[in-house]
C-alpha positions in Angstrom: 6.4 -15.9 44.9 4.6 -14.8 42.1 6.3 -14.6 38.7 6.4 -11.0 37.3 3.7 -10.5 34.5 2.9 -7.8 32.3 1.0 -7.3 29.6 1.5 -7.6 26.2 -0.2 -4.6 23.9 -0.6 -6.4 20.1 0.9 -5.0 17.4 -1.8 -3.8 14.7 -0.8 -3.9 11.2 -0.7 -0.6 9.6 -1.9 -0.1 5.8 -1.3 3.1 3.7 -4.4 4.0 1.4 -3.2 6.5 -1.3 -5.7 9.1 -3.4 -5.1 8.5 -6.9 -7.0 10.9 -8.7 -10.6 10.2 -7.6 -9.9 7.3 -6.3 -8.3 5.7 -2.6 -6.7 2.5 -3.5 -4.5 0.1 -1.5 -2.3 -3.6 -1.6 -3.1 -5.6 1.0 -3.0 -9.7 1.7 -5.5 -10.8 3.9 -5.1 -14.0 5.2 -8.5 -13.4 7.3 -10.9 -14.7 4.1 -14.2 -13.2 5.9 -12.7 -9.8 5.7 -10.9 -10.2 2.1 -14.6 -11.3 1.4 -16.4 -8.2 3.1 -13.9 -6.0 0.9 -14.0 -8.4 -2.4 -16.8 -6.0 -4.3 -13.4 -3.4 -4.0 -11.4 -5.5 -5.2 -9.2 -5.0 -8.7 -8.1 -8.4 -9.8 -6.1 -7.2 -12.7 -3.8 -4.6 -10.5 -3.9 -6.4 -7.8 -5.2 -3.8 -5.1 -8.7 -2.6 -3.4 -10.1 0.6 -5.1 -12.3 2.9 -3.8 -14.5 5.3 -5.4 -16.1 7.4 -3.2 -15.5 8.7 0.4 -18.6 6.9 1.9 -16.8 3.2 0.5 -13.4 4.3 1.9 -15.1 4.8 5.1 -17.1 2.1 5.8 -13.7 -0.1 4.4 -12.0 1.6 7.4 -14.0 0.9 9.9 -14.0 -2.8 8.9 -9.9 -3.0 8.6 -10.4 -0.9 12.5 -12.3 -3.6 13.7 -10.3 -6.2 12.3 -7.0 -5.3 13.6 -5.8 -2.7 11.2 -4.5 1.0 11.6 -4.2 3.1 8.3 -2.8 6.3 7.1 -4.3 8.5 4.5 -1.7 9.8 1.7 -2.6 12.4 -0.7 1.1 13.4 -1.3 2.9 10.8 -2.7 6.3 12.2 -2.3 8.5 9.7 -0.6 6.3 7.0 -1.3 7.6 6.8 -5.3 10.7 5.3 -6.9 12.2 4.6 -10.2 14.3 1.9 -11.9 15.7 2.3 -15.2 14.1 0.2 -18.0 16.9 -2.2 -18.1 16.4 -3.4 -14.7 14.8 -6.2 -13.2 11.6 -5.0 -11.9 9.6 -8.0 -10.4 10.2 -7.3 -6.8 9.6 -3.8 -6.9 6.4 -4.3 -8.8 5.0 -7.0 -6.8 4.9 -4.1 -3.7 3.5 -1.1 -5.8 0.5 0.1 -5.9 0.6 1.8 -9.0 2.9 1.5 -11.8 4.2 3.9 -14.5 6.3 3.7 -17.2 8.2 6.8 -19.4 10.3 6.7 -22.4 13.8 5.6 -20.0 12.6 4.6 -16.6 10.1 2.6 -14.6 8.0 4.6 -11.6 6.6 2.8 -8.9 4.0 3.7 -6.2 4.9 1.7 -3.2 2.7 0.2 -0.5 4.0 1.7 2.6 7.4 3.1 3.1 8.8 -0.2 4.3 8.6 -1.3 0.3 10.0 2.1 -0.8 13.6 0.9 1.6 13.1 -2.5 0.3 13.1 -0.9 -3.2 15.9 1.2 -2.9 17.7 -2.0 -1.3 17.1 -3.2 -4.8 19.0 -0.3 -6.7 15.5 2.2 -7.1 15.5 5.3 -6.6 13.0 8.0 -4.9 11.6 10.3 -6.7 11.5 13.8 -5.3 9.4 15.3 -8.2 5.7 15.0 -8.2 4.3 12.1 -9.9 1.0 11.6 -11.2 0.0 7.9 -11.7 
């Protein structure tokens, strides 16, 4: 008798890309170096996060993260997507899954990766921000 099989559909990461302005930007670790490579030219070092500048480059980026494994959502609203911690509060982990990061006179705004950061942050003691932000 035949042991029953079936098969196994692999689960494709999903990464959010957020317009900022004029630009498409997202935080992402690859641990596949050919295709942290492929994407290095878009690469900001000092925020930690890929940056694109025009369409065409966001495109072609997709279809690379596509054929690598990779699903993505475009976000042009960022509501949901933002929290805030007061000054006085340790920031570290929130900031090390933004995207973007703000600061005003009393608080700390962060633009999160994906919304699995934002309930991470708010596990923390953030907040969401309903209002429109501008980073």
């Amino acid at each position: 008798m035949q042991a029953n099989t079936f098969d196994v559909v692999e689960r494709r990461k999903r990464i959010t890309i957020f317009k900022l302005g004029k630009l498409w930007v997202f935080k992402q670790f690859f641990d596949n170096h050919e295709l942290f490579n492929a994407l290095l030219d878009y690469y900001n070092k000092d925020l930690f996060r890929f940056e694109f500048k025009s369409t065409g480059a966001r495109n072609n980026a997709l279809k690379l993260l596509e054929r690598n494994g990779f699903d993505y959502d475009l976000v042009e609203d960022l509501k949901g997507h933002v929290v805030q911690l007061p000054k006085s509060a340790k920031y570290a982990q929130v900031l090390k899954n933004s995207v973007a990061f703000k600061e005003t006179a009393n608080e700390r705004l962060f633009l999160m990766k994906d919304l699995a950061a934002v309930e991470e942050a708010v596990g923390l003691g953030a907040k969401i921000v309903e209002a429109e932000v501008a980073f």
